[in-house]
C-alpha positions in Angstrom: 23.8 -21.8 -11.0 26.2 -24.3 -9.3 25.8 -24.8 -5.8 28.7 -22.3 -4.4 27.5 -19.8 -6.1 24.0 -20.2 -4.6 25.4 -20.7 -1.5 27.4 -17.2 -1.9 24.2 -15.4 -2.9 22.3 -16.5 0.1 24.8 -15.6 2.5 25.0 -12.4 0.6 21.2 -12.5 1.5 21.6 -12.8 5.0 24.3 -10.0 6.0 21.7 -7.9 4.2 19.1 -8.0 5.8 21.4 -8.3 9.4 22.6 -5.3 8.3 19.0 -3.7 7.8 17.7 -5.2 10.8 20.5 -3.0 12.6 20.2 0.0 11.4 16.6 0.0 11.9 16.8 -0.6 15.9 19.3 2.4 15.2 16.8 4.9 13.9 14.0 3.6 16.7 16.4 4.6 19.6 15.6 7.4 21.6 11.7 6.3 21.3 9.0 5.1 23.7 6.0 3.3 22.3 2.9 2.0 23.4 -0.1 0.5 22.0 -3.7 0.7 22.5 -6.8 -0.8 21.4 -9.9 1.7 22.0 -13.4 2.3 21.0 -14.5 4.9 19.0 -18.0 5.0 18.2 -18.8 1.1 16.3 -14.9 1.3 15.1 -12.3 -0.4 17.4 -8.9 1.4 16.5 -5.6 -0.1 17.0 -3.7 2.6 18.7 0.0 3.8 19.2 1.1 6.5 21.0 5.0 8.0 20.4 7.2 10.4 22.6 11.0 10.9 23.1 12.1 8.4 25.6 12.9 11.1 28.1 10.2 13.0 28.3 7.2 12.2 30.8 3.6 12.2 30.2 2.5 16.0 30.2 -0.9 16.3 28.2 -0.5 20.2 28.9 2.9 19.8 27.1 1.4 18.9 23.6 0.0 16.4 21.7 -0.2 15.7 18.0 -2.8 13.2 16.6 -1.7 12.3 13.7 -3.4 10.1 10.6 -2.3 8.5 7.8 -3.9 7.9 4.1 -6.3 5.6 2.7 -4.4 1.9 1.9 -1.6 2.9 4.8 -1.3 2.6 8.0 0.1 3.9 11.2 3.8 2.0 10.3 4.4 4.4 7.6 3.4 7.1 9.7 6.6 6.6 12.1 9.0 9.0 10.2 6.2 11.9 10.7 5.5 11.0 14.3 8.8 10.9 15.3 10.0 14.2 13.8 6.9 15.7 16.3 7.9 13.6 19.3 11.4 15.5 19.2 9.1 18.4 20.1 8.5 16.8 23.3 4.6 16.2 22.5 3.2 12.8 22.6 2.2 11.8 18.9 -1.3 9.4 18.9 -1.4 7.4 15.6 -4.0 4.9 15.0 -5.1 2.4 12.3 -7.8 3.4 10.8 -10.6 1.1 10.1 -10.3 -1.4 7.6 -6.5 -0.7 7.6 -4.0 -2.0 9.3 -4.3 -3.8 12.7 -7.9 -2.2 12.8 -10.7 -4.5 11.5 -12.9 -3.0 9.3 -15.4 -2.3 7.7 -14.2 0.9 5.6 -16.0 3.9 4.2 -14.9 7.4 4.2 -17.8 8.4 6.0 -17.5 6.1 8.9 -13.8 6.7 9.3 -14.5 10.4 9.6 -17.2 10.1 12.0 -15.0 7.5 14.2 -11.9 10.0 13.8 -13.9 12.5 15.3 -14.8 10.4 18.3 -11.5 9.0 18.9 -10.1 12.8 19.4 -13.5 13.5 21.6 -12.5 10.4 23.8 -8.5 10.8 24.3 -9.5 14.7 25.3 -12.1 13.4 27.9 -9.8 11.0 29.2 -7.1 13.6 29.9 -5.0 11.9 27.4 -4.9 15.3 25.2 -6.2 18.7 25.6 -7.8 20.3 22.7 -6.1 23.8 22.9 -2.2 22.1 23.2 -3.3 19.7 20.6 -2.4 19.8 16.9 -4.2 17.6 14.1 -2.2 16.2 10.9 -2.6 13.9 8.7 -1.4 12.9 5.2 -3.6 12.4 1.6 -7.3 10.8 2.9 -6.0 11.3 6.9 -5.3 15.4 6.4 -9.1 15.8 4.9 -10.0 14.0 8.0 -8.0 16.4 10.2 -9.3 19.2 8.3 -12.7 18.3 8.8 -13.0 16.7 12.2 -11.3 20.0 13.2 -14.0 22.3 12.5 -16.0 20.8 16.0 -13.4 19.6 18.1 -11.3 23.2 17.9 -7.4 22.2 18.3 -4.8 24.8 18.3 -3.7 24.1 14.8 -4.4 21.7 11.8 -0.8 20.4 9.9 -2.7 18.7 6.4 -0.2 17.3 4.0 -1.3 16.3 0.6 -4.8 16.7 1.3 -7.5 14.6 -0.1 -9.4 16.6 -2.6 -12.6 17.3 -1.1 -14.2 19.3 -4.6 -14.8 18.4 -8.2 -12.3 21.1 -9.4 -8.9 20.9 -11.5 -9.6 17.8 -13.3 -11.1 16.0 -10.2 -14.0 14.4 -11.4 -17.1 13.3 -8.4 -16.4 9.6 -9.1 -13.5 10.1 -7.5 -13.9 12.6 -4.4 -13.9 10.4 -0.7 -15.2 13.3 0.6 -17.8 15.5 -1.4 -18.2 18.9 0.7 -15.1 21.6 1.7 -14.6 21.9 5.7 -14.4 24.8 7.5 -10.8 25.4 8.3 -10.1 26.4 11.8 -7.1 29.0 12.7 -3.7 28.0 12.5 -4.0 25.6 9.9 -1.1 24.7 7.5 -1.3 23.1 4.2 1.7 21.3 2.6 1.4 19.7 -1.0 4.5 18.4 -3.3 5.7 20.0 -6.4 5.3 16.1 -8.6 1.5 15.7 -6.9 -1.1 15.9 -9.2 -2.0 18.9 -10.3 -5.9 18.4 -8.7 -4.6 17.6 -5.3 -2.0 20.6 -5.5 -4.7 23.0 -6.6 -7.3 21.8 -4.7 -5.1 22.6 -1.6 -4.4 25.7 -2.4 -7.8 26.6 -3.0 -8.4 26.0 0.4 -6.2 28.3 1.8 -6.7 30.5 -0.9 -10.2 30.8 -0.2 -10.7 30.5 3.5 -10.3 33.8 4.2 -7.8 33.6 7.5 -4.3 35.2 7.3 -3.4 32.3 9.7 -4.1 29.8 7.3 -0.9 29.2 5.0 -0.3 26.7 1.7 3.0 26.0 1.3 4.4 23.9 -2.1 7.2 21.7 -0.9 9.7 21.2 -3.9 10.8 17.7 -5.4 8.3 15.9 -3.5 5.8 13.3 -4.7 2.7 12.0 -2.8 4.1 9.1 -1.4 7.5 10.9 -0.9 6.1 13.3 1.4 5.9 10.8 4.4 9.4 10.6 4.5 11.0 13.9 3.4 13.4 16.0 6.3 11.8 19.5 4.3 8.0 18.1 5.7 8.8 17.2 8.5 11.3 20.7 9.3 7.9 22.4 8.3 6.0 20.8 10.2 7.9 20.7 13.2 7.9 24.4 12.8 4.4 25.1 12.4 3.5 23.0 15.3 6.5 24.4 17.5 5.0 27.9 17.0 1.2 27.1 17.6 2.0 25.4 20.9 4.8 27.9 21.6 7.9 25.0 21.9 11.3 25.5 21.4 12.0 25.7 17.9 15.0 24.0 17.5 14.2 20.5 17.5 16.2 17.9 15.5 15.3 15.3 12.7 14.7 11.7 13.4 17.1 8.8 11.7 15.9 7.9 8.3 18.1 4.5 8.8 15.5 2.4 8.5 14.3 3.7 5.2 17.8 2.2 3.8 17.9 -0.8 6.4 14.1 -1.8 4.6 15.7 -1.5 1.0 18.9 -4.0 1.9 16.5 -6.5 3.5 14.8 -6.5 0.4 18.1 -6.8 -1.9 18.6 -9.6 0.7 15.4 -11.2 0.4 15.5 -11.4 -3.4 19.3 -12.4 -2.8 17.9 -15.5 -0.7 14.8 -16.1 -2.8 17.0 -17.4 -6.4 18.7 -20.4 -4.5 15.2 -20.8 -2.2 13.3 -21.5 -5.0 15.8 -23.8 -7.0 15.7 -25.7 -3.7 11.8 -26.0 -3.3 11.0 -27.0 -7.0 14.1 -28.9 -7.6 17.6 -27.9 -9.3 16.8 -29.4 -12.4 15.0 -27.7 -15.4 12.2 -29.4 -16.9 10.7 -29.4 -20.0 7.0 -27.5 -20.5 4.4 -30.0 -20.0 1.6 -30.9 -22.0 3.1 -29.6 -25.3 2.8 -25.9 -24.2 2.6 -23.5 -27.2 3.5 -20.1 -28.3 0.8 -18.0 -29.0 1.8 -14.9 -31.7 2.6 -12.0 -29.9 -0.2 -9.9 -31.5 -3.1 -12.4 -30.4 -2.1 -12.5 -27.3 -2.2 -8.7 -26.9 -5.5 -8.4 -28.6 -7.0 -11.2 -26.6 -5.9 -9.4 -23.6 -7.1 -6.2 -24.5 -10.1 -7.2 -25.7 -11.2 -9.3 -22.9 -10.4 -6.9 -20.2 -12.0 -3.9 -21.8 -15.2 -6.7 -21.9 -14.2 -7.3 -18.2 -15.0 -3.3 -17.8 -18.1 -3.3 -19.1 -19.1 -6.5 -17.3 -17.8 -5.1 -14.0 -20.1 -1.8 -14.8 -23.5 -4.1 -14.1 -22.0 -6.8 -11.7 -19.2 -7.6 -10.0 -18.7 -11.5 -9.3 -16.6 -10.8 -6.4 -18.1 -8.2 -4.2 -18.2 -10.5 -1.3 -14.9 -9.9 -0.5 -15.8 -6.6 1.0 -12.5 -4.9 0.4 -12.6 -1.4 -0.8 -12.3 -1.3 -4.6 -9.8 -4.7 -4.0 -13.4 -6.4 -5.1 -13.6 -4.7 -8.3 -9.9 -5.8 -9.1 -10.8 -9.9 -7.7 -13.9 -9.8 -9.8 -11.4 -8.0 -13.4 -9.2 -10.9 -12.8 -11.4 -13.3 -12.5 -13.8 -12.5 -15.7 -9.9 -12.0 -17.7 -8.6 -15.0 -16.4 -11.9 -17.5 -17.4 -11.5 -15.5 -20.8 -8.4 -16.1 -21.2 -8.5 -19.6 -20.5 -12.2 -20.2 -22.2 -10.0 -19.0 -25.6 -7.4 -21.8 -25.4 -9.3 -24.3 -23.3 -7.8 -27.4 -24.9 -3.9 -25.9 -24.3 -5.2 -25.1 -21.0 -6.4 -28.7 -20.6 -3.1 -30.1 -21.9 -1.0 -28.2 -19.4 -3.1 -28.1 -15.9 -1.8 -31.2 -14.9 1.4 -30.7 -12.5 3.4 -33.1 -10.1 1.8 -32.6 -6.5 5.3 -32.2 -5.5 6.1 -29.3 -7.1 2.8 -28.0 -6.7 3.4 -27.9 -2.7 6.7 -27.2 -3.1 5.9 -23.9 -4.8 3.3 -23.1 -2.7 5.3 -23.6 0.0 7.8 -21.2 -1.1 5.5 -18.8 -2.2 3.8 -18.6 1.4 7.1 -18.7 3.2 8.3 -15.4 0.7 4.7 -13.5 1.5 5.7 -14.0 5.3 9.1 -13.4 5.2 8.7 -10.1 2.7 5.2 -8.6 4.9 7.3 -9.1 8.1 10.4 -7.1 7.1 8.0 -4.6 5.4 6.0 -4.4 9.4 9.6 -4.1 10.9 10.9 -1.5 8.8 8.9 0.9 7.0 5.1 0.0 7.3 2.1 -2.3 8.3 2.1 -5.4 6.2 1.3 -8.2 8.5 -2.2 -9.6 7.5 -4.9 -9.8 10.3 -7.4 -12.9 10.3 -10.1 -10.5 8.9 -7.6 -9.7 5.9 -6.5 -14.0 6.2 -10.0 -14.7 5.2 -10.3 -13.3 1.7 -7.3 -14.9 0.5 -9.2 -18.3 -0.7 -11.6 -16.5 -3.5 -8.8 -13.3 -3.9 -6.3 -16.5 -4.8 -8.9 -18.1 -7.0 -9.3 -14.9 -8.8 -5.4 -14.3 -9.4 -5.1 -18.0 -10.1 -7.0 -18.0 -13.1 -5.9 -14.6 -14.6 -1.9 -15.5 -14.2 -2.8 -18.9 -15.5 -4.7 -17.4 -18.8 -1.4 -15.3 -18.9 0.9 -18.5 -18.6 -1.3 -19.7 -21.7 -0.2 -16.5 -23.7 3.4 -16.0 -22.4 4.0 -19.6 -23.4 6.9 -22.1 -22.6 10.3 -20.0 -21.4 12.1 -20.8 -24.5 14.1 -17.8 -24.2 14.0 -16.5 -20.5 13.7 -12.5 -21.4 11.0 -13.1 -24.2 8.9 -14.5 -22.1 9.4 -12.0 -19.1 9.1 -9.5 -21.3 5.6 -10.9 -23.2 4.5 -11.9 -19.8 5.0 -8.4 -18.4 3.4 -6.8 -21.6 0.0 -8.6 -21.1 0.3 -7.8 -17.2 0.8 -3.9 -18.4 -1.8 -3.9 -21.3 -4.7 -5.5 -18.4 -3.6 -2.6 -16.1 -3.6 0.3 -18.9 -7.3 -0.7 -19.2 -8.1 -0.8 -15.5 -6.8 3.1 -15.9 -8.5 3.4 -18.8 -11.7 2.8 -16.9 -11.1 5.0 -13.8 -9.6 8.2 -16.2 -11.8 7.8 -19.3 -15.4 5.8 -18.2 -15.4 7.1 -14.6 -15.4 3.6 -12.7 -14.5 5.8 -9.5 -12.2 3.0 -8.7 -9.4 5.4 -8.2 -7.1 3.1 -5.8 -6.5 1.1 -9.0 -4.8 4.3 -10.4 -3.1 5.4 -7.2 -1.5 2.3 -6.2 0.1 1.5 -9.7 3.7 2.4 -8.7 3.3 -0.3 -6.1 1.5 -2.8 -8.6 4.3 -2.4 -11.5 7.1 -3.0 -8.7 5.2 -6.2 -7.4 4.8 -7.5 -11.1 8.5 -6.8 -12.1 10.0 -8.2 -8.9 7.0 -11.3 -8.8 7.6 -11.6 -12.4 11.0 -12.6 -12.5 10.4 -15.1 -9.2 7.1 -16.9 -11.4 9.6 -16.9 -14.1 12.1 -18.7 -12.5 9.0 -21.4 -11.6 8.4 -21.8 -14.4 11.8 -22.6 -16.0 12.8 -25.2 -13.3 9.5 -26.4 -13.3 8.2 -26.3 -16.7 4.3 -26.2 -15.4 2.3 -23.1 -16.1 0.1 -24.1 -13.3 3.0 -24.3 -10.9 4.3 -20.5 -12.0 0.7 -19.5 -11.9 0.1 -21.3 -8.3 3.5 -19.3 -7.0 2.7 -16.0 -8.7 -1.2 -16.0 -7.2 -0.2 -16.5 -3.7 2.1 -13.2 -3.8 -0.6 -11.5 -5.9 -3.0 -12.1 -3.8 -1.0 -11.3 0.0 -0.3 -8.1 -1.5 -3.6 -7.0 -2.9 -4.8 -7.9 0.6 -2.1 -5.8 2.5 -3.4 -2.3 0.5 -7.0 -2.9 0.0 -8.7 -1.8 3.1 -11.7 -4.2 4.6 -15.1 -2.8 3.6 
């Protein structure tokens, strides 16, 4: 790519994300926000609390506390909290421990328990009052409003998608955050989406089904996925209805701006706009030629070898787990798969491995450079947009031994993919042994009952990060013909953004 064209793409770049930056100030007008740190319990919870801009602060009024799911945060909750501020309530949304800007450590249990008291403490501050007070949540955050309910007694419970709590409907015990059904109070409404899984969907319904209380309603919301939910006017309508009528508000409340949803998907068009002619720039406009007589390993071996080594990797992980002092939840068990895959990997063709290690210090900084700078740049437009991505120092100090562990796996798979010959073989061989360690990683949560059921639920995000990665290590790799290089780029993304879902155990 000549230089005017690479000059064209990153202006191209820019107006994006100018463009997205604007029309997400748009959708935040009308808004007043605040931020909180507070004690609950041993949990410190960071804290923000949303109402329309011209309405005062009137506990009596309303309130909505509202939690998100397990790996989220209270960013992606702004779409939700919004649509219940237009009801003139003010909406309380905090990070939950171990996610977000809330330090850690995670378990269900603890998060539950600190939940409970957070609610307990804004009601004896006069921040909220119990009977004007409705508890959501969405996925792991409406089981936590469902059950935190049953002692603290709001005036209704909004629970969408939530957590199964029950071994029923395919929903085996490994994989249950919670192992005991709550008592649901009055006026609670459950909402679940017609492309959920059929155990969270059931589940749900069960427990309106089977609670007995003509004020407690299940409501299947058409065309809606899990993650889909958060952001979808038909949720948020019903919502806004359910908690209008509890707290006896004017039903007639309007929508908030979806703009930034579409402003956070043109900064990212721009990003990867700006990111071709970045990286040509950090590792030097000139393609090299693989180093250290690089080879081509058949196709076949290398999907065996990976196969076979990460089912190995499952059974190894079953007695020991190299990496568990990382404390993040289940983000340990996928450090530690990397790590035992990647040493395999490379153990198999130690002497190529040897041969191509080596790499110009230049382009070694160079790339990690670039890779750092896109991390930053990427997590920052993700915190400004659509949800919490900016890493805390507790998340910061992982990253050595999480990089380590993605270091050695996307080297072993450098090994495999071989020298970029032909740029879309080796995307797509690259991408195939990516896929073929993840099918196994399923393969352990759906078939040997690891319990490690993040690994499942996050794969949507996991295939986009490897197909958009994939083509950036790629491009690495050609200018810089180093499979240590594309490996040192590629485990730097890898590793911010296993750190930005896993929460801190």
């Amino acid at each position: 790519m000549n230089k005017k064209k690479q000059g064209l793409q990153a202006v191209a770049g820019i107006v994006c994300l100018l463009v997205g930056a604007l029309l997400t100030f748009h959708a935040s007008r009308g808004y007043s926000e605040r931020r909180y740190v507070v004690d609950a319990l041993s949990c410190r919870m960071d804290l923000l609390v949303i109402k329309r801009a011209d309405t005062g602060e009137k506990p009596e009024a309303g309130s909505v506390v509202l939690f998100h799911g397990i790996s989220a945060n209270r960013v992606i909750m702004q779409y939700l909290a919004r649509s219940f501020a237009e009801l003139g309530v003010n909406v309380f949304v905090p990070d939950l421990p171990g996610h977000g800007r809330s330090p850690g450590p995670f378990t269900p249990e603890k998060v539950e328990a600190c939940s409970g008291s957070l609610v307990r403490g804004l009601a004896a501050r006069g921040m909220i009052v119990p009977e004007r007070t409705i508890l959501a949540g969405h996925s792991m955050g409406a089981a936590i409003a469902l059950r935190i309910a049953q002692n603290f007694r709001p005036a209704g419970v909004i629970a969408i998608s939530p957590a199964p709590m029950q071994a029923a409907h395919g929903v085996i015990p490994e994989n249950l955050l919670f192992h005991d059904l709550p008592h649901l109070v009055p006026n609670t409404r459950l909402l679940a989406g017609q492309y959920e899984p059929k155990g969270l969907r059931q589940n749900a319904a069960d427990l309106a089904a089977n609670s007995g209380d003509p004020s407690v309603q299940f409501t299947l919301v058409p065309l809606n996925t899990h993650v889909s939910m958060l952001f979808s006017p038909s949720v948020a309508r019903e919502s806004q209805n359910w908690a209008a009528r509890v707290l006896s508000l004017p039903g007639n409340a309007r929508l908030p701006s979806r703009a930034n949803l579409l402003g956070c998907v043109l900064g990212l068009v721009g990003l990867l706009l700006i990111a071709g002619p970045f990286l040509r720039e950090m590792t030097g406009n000139e393609q090299r030629e693989d180093s250290g007589g690089a080879k081509q390993v058949s196709r076949l071996r290398g999907a065996l070898e990976v196969s076979l080594l990460s089912v190995f990797a499952l059974y190894v992980l079953h007695f020991w787990q190299p990496l568990r002092v990382l404390h993040l939840f289940e983000g340990d068990y996928l450090a530690s798969f990397f790590l035992v895959v990647g040493v395999g990997l490379i153990l198999l063709h130690h002497q190529n491995a040897r041969r191509q290690f080596l790499a110009p210090p230049g382009l070694l900084i160079g790339a990690a450079i670039a890779a750092a700078l896109l991390h930053l740049l990427i997590t920052g437009w993700f915190e400004l947009t659509a949800t919490g991505a900016w890493l805390t120092l507790q998340r910061w100090e992982r990253f050595p031994l999480f990089f380590l562990a993605t270091f050695l796996f996307l080297y072993g798979v450098e090994l495999l993919a071989g020298p970029v010959a032909k740029g879309r073989v080796h995307y797509g061989l690259w991408f195939l042994f990516i896929a073929l360690a993840w099918l196994a990683l399923a393969f352990g949560v759906l078939y040997l009952k690891s319990g490690e059921i993040l690994l499942v639920l996050l794969s949507p995000y996991f295939a986009l990060q490897f197909l958009l990665s994939g083509l950036g290590i790629q491009l690495v790799r050609r200018q810089t013909g180093s499979a240590t290089v594309a490996a040192l780029f590629g485990a730097i993304l890898l590793a911010g953004f296993c750190l930005v879902l896993f929460p801190v155990s």
